[in-house]
PyMOL Python script that loads the backbone (N, CA, C, O; Angstrom):
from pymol import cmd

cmd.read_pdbstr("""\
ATOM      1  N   UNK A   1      18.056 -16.190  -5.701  1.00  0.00           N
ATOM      2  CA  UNK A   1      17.688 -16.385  -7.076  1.00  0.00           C
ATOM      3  C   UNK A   1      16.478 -15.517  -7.402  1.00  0.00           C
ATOM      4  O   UNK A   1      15.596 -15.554  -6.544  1.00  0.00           O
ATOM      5  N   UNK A   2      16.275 -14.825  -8.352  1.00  0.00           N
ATOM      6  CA  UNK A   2      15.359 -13.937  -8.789  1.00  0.00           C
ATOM      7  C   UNK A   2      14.435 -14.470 -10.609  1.00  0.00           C
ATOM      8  O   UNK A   2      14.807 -14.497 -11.782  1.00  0.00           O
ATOM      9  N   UNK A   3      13.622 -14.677 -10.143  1.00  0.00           N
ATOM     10  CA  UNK A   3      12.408 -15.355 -11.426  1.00  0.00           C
ATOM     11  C   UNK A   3      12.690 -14.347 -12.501  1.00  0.00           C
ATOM     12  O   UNK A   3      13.209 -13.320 -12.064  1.00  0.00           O
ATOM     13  N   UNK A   4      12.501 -14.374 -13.679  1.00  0.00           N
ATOM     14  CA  UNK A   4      12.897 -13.288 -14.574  1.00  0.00           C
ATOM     15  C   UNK A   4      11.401 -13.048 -14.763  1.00  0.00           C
ATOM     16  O   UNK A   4      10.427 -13.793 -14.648  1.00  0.00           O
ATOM     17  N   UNK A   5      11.564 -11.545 -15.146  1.00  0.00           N
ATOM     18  CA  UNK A   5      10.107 -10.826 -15.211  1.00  0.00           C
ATOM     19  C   UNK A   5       9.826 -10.860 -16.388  1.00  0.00           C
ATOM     20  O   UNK A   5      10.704 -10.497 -17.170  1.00  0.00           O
ATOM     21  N   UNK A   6       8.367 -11.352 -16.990  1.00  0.00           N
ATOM     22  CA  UNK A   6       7.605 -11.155 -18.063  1.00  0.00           C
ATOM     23  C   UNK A   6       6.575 -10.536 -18.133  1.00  0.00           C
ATOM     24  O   UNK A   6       5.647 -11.216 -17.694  1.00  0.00           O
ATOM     25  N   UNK A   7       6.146  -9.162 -18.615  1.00  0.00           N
ATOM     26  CA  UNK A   7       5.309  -8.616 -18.492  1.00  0.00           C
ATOM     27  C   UNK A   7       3.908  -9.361 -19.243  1.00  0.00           C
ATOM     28  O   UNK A   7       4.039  -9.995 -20.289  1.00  0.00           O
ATOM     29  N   UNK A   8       3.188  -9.270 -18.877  1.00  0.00           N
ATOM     30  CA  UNK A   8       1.930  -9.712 -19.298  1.00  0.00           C
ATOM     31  C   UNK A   8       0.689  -8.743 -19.683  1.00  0.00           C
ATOM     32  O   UNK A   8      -0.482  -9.119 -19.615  1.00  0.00           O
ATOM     33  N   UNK A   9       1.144  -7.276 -20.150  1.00  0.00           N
ATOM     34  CA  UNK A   9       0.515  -6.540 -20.180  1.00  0.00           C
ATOM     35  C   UNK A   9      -0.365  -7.026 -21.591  1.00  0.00           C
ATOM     36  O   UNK A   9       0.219  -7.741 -22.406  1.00  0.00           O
ATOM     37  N   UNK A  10      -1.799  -6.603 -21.839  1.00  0.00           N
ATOM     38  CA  UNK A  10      -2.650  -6.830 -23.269  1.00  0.00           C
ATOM     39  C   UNK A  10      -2.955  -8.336 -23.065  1.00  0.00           C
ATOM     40  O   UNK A  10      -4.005  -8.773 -23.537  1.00  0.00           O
ATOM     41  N   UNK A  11      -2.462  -8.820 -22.673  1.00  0.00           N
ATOM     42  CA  UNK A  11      -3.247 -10.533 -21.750  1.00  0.00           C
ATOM     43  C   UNK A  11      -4.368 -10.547 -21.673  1.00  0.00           C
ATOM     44  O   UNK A  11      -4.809  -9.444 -21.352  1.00  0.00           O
ATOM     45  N   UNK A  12      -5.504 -11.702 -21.893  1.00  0.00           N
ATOM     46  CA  UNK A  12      -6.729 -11.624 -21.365  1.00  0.00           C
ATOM     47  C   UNK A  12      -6.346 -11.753 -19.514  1.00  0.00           C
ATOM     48  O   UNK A  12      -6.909 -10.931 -18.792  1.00  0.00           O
ATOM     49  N   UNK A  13      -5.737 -12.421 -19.092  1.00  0.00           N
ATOM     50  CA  UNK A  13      -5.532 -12.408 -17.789  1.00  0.00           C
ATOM     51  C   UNK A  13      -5.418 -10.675 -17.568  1.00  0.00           C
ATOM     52  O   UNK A  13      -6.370 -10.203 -16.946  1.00  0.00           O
ATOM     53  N   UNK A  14      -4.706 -10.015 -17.868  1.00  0.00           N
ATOM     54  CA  UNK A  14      -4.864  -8.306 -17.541  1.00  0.00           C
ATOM     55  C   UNK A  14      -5.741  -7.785 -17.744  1.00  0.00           C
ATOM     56  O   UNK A  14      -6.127  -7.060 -16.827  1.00  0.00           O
ATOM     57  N   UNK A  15      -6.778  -7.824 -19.308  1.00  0.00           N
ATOM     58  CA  UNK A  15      -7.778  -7.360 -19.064  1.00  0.00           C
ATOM     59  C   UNK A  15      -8.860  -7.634 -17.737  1.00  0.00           C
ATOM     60  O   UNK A  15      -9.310  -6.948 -16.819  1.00  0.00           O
ATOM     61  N   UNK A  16      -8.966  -8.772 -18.114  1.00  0.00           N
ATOM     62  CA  UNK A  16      -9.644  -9.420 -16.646  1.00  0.00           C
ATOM     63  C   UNK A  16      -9.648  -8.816 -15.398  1.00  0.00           C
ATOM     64  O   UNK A  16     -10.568  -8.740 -14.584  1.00  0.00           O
ATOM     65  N   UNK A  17      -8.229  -8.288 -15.328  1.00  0.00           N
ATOM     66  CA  UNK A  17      -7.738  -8.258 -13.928  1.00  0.00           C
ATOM     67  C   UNK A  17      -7.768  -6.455 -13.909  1.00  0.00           C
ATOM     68  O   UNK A  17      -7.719  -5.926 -12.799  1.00  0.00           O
ATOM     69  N   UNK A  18      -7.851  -5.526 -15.196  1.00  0.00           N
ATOM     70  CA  UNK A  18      -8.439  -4.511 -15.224  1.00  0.00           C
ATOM     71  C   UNK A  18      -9.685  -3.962 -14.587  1.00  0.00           C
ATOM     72  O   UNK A  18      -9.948  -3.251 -13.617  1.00  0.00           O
ATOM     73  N   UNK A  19     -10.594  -4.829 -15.901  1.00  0.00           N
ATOM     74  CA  UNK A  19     -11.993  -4.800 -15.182  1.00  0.00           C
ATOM     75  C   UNK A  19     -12.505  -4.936 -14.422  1.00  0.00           C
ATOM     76  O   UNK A  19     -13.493  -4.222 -14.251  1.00  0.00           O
ATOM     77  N   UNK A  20     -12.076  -6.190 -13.240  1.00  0.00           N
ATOM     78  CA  UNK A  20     -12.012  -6.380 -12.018  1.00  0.00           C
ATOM     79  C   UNK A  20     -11.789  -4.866 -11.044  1.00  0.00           C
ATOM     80  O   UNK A  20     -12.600  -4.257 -10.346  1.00  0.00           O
ATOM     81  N   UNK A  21     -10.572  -4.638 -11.299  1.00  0.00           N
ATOM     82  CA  UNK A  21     -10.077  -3.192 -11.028  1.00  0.00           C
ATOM     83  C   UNK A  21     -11.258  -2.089 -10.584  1.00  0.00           C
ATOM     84  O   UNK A  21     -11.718  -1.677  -9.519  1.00  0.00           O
ATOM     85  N   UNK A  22     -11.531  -1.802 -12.299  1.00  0.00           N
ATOM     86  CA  UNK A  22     -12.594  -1.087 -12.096  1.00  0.00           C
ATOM     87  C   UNK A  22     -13.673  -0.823 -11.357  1.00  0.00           C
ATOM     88  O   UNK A  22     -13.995   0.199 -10.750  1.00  0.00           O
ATOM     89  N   UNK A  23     -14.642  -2.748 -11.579  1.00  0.00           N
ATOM     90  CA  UNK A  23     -15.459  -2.817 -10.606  1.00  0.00           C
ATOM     91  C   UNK A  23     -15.287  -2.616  -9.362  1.00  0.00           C
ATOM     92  O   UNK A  23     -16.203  -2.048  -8.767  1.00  0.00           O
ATOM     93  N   UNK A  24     -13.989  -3.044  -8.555  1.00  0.00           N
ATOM     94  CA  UNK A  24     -14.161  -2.781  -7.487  1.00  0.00           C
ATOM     95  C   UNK A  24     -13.861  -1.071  -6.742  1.00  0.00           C
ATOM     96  O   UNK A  24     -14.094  -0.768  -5.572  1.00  0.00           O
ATOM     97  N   UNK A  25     -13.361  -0.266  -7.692  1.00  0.00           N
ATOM     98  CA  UNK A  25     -13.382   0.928  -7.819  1.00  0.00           C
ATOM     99  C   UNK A  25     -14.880   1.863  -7.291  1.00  0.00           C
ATOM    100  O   UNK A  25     -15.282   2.663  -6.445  1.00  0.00           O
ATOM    101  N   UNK A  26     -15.238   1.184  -8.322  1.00  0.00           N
ATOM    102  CA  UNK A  26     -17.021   1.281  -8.467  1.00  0.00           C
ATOM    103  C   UNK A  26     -17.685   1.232  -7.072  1.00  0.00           C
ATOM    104  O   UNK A  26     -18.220   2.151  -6.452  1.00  0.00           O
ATOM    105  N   UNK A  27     -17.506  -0.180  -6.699  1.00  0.00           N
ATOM    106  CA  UNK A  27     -18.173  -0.820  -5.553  1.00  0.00           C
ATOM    107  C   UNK A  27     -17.502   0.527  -4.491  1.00  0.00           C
ATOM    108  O   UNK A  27     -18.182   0.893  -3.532  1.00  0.00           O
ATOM    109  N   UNK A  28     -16.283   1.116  -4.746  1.00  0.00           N
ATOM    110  CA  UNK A  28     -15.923   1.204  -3.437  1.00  0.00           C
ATOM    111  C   UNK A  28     -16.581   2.733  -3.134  1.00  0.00           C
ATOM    112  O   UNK A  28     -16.766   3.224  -2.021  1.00  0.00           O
ATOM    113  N   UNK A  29     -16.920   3.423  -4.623  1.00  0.00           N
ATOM    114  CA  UNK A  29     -17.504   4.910  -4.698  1.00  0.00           C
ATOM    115  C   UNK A  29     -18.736   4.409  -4.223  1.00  0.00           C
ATOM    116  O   UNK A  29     -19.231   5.171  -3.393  1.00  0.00           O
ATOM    117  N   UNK A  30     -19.291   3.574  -4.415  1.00  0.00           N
ATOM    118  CA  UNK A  30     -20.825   3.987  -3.930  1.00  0.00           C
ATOM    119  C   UNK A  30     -20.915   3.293  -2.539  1.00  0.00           C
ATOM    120  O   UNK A  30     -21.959   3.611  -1.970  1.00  0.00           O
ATOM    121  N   UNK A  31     -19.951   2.240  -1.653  1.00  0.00           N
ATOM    122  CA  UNK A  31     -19.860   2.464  -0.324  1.00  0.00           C
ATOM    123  C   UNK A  31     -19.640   3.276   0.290  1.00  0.00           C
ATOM    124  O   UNK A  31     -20.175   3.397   1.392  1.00  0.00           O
ATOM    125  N   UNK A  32     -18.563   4.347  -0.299  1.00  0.00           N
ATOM    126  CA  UNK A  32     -18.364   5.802   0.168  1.00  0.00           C
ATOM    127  C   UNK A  32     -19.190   6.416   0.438  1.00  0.00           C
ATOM    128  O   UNK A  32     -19.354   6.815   1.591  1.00  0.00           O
ATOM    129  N   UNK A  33     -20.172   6.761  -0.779  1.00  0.00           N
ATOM    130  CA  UNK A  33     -21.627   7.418  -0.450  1.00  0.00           C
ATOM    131  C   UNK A  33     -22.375   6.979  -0.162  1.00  0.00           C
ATOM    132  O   UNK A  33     -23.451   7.571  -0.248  1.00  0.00           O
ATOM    133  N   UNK A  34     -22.321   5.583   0.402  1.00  0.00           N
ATOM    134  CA  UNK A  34     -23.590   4.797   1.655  1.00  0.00           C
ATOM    135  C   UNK A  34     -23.099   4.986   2.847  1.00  0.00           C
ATOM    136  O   UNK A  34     -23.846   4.773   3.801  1.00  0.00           O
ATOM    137  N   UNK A  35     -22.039   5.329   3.030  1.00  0.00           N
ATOM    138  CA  UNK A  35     -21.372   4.875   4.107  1.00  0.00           C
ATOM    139  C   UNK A  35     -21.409   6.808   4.774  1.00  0.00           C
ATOM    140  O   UNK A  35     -21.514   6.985   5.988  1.00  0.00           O
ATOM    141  N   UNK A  36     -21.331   7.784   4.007  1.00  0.00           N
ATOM    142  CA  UNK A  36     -21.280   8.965   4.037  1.00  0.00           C
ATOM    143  C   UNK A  36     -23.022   9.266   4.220  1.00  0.00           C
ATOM    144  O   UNK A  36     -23.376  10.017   5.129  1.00  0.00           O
ATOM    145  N   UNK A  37     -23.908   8.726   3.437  1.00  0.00           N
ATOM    146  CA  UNK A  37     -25.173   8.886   3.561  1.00  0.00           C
ATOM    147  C   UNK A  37     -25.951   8.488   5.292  1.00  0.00           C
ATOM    148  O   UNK A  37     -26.984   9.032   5.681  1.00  0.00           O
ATOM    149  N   UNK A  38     -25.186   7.475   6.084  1.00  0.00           N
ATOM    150  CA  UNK A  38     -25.858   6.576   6.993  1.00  0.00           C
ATOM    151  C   UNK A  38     -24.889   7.468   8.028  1.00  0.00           C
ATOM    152  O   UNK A  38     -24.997   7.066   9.186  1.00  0.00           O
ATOM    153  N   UNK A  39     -24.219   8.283   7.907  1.00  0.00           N
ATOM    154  CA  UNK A  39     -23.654   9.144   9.346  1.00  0.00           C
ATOM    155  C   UNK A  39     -24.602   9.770  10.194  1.00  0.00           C
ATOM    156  O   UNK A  39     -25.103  10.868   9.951  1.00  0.00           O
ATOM    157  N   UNK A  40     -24.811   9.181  11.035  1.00  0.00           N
ATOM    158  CA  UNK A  40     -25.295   9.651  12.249  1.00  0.00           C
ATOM    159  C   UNK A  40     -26.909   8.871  12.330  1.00  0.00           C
ATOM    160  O   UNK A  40     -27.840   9.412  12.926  1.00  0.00           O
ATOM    161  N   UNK A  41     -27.004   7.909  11.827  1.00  0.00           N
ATOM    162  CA  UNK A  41     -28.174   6.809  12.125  1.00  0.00           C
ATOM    163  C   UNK A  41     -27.625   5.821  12.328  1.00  0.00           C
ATOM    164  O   UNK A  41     -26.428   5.721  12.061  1.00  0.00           O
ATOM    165  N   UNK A  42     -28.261   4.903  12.804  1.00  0.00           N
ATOM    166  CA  UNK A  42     -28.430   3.205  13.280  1.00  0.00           C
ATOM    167  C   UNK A  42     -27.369   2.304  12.013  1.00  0.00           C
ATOM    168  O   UNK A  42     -26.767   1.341  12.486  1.00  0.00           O
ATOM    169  N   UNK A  43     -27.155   2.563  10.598  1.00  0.00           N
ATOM    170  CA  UNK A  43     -26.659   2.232  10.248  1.00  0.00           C
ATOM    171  C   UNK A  43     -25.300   2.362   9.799  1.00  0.00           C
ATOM    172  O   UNK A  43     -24.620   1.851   8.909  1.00  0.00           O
ATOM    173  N   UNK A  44     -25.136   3.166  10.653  1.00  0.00           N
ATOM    174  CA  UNK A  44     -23.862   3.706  10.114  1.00  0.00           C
ATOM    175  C   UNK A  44     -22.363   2.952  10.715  1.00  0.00           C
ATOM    176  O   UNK A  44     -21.237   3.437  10.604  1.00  0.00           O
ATOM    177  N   UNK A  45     -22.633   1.969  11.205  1.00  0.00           N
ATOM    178  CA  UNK A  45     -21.307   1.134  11.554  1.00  0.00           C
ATOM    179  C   UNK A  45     -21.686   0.079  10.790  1.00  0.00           C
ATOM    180  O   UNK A  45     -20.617  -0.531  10.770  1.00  0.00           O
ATOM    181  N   UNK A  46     -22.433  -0.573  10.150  1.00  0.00           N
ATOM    182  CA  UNK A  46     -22.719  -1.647   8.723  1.00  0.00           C
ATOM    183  C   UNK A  46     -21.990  -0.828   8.263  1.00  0.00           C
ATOM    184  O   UNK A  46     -20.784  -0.822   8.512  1.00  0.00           O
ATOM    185  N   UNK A  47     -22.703   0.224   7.325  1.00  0.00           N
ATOM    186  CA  UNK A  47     -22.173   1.038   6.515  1.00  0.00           C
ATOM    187  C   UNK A  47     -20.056   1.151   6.202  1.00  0.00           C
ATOM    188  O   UNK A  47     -19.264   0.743   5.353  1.00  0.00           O
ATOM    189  N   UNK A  48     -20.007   1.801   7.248  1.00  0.00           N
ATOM    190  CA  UNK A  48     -18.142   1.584   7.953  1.00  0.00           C
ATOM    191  C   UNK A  48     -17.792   0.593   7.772  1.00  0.00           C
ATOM    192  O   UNK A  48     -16.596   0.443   7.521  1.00  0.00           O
ATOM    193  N   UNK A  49     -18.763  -0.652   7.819  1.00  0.00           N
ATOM    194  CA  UNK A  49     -17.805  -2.086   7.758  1.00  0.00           C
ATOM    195  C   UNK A  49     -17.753  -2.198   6.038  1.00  0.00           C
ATOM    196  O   UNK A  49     -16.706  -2.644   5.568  1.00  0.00           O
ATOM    197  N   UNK A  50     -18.627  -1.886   5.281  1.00  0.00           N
ATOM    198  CA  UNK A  50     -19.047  -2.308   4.000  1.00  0.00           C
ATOM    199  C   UNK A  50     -18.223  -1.350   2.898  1.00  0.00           C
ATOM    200  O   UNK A  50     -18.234  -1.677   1.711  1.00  0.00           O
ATOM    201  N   UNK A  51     -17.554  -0.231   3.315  1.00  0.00           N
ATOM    202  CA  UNK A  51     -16.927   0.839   2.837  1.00  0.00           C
ATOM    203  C   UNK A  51     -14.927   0.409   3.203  1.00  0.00           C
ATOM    204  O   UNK A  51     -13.910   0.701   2.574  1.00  0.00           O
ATOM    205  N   UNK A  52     -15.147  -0.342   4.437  1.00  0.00           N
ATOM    206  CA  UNK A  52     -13.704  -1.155   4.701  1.00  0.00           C
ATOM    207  C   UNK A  52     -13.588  -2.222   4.044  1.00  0.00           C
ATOM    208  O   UNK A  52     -12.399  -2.416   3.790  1.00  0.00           O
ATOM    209  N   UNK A  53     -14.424  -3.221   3.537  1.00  0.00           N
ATOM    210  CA  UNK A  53     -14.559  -4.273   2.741  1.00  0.00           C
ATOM    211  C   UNK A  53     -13.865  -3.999   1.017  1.00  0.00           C
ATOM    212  O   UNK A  53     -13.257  -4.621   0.145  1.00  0.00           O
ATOM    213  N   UNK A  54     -14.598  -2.278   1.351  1.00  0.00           N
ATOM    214  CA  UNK A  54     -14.732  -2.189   0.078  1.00  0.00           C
ATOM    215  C   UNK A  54     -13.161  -1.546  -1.142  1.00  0.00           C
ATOM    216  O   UNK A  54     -12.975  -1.470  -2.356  1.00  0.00           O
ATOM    217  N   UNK A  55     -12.026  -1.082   0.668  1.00  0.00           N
ATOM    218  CA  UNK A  55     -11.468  -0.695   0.347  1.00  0.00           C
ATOM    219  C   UNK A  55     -10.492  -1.729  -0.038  1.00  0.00           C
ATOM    220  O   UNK A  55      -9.643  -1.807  -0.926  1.00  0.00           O
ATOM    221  N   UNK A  56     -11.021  -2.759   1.244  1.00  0.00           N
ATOM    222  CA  UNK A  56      -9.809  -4.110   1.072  1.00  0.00           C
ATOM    223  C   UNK A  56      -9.836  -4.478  -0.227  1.00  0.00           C
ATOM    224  O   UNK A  56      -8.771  -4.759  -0.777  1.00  0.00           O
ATOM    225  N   UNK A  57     -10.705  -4.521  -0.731  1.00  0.00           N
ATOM    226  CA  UNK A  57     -11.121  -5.565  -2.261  1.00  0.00           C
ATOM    227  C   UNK A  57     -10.380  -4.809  -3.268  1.00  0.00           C
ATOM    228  O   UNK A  57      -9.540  -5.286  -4.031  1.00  0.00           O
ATOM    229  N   UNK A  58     -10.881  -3.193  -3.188  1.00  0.00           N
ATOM    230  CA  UNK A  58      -9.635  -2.397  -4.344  1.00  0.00           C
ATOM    231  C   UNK A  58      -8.415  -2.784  -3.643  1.00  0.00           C
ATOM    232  O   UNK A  58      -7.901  -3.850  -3.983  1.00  0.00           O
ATOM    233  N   UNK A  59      -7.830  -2.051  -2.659  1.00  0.00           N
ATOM    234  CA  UNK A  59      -6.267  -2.664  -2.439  1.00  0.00           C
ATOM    235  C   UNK A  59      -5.864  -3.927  -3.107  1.00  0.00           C
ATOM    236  O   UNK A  59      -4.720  -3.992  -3.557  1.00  0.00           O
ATOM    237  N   UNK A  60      -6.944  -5.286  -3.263  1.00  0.00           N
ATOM    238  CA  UNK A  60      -6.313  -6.104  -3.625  1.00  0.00           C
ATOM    239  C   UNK A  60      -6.322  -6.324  -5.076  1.00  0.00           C
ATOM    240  O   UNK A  60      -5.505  -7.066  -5.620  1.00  0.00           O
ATOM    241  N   UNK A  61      -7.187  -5.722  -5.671  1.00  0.00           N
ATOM    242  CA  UNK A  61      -7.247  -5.945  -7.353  1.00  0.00           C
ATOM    243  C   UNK A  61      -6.106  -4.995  -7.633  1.00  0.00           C
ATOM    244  O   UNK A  61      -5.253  -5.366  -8.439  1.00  0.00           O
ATOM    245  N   UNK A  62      -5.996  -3.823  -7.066  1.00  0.00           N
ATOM    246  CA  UNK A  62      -4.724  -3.305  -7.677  1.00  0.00           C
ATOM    247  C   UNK A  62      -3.357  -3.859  -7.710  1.00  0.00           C
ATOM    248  O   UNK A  62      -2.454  -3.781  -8.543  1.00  0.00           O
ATOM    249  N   UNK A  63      -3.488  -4.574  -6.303  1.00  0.00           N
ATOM    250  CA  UNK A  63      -2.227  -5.556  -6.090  1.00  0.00           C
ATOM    251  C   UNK A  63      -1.790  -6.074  -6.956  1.00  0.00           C
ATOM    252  O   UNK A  63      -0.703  -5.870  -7.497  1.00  0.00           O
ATOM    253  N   UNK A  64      -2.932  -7.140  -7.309  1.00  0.00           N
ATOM    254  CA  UNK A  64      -3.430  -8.039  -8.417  1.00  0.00           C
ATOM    255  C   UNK A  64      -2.573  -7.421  -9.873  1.00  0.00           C
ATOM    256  O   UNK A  64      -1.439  -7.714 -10.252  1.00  0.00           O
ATOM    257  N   UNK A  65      -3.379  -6.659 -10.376  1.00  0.00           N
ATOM    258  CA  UNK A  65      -3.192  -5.925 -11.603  1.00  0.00           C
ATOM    259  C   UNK A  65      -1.551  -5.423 -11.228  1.00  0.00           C
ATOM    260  O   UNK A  65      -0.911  -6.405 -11.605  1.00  0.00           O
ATOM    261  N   UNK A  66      -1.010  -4.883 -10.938  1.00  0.00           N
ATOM    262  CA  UNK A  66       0.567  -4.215 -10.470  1.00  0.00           C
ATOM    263  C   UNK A  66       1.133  -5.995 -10.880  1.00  0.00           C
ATOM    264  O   UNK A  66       1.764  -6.345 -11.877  1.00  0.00           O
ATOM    265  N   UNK A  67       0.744  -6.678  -9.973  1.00  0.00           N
ATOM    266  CA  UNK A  67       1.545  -7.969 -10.193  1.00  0.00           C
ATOM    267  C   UNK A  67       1.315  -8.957 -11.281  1.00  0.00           C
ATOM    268  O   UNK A  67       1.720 -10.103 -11.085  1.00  0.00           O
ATOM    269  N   UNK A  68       0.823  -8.720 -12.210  1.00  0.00           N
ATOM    270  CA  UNK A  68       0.258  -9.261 -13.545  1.00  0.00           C
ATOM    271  C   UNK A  68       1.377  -8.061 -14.553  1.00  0.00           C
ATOM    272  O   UNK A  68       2.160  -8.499 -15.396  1.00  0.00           O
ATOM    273  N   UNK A  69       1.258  -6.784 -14.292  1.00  0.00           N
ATOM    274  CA  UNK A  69       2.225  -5.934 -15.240  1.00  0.00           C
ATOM    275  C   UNK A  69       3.330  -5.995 -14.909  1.00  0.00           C
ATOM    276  O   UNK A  69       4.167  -5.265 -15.441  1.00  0.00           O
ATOM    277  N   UNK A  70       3.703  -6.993 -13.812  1.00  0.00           N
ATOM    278  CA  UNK A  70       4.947  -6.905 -13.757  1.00  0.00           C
ATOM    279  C   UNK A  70       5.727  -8.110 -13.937  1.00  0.00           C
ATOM    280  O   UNK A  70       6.942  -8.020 -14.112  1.00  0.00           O
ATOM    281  N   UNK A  71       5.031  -9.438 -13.904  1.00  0.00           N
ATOM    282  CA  UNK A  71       5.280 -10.566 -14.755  1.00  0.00           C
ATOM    283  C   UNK A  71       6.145 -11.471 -13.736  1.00  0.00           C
ATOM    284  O   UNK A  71       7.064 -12.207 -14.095  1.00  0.00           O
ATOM    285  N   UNK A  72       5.716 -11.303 -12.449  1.00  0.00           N
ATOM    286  CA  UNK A  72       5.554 -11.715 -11.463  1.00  0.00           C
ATOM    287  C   UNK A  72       5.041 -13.250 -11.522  1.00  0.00           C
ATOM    288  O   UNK A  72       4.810 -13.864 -10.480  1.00  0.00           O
TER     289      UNK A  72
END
""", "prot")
cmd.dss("prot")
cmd.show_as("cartoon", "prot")
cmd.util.cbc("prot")
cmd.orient("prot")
């Protein structure tokens, strides 16, 4: 059996789940360049962990957002 799809695009739930998006976009550019800045000092495996965090969190808002436009 297959749920019928309703898109939910222009939703406050989508915007939401946009902006979210974004931010974690955000978060994940400037772990990049902390994480790129701390190569080859003491911090640079924080750094690696905080730039993997950062990727998990976008992977999942996009998830997120994909499965909100698709009415899932």
């Amino acid at each position: 059996m297959r749920f019928p799809e309703t898109p939910r695009e222009g939703t406050e739930a989508h915007a939401s789940a946009l902006d979210r998006m974004t931010d974690a976009r955000e978060a994940q550019r400037h772990s990049r360049d902390a994480s790129d800045a701390a190569r080859g000092t003491p911090s640079e495996p924080a750094r690696a962990r905080d730039l993997a965090a950062a990727d998990e969190q976008l992977a999942a808002r996009e998830a997120w957002v994909s499965w909100i436009e698709r009415g899932y």
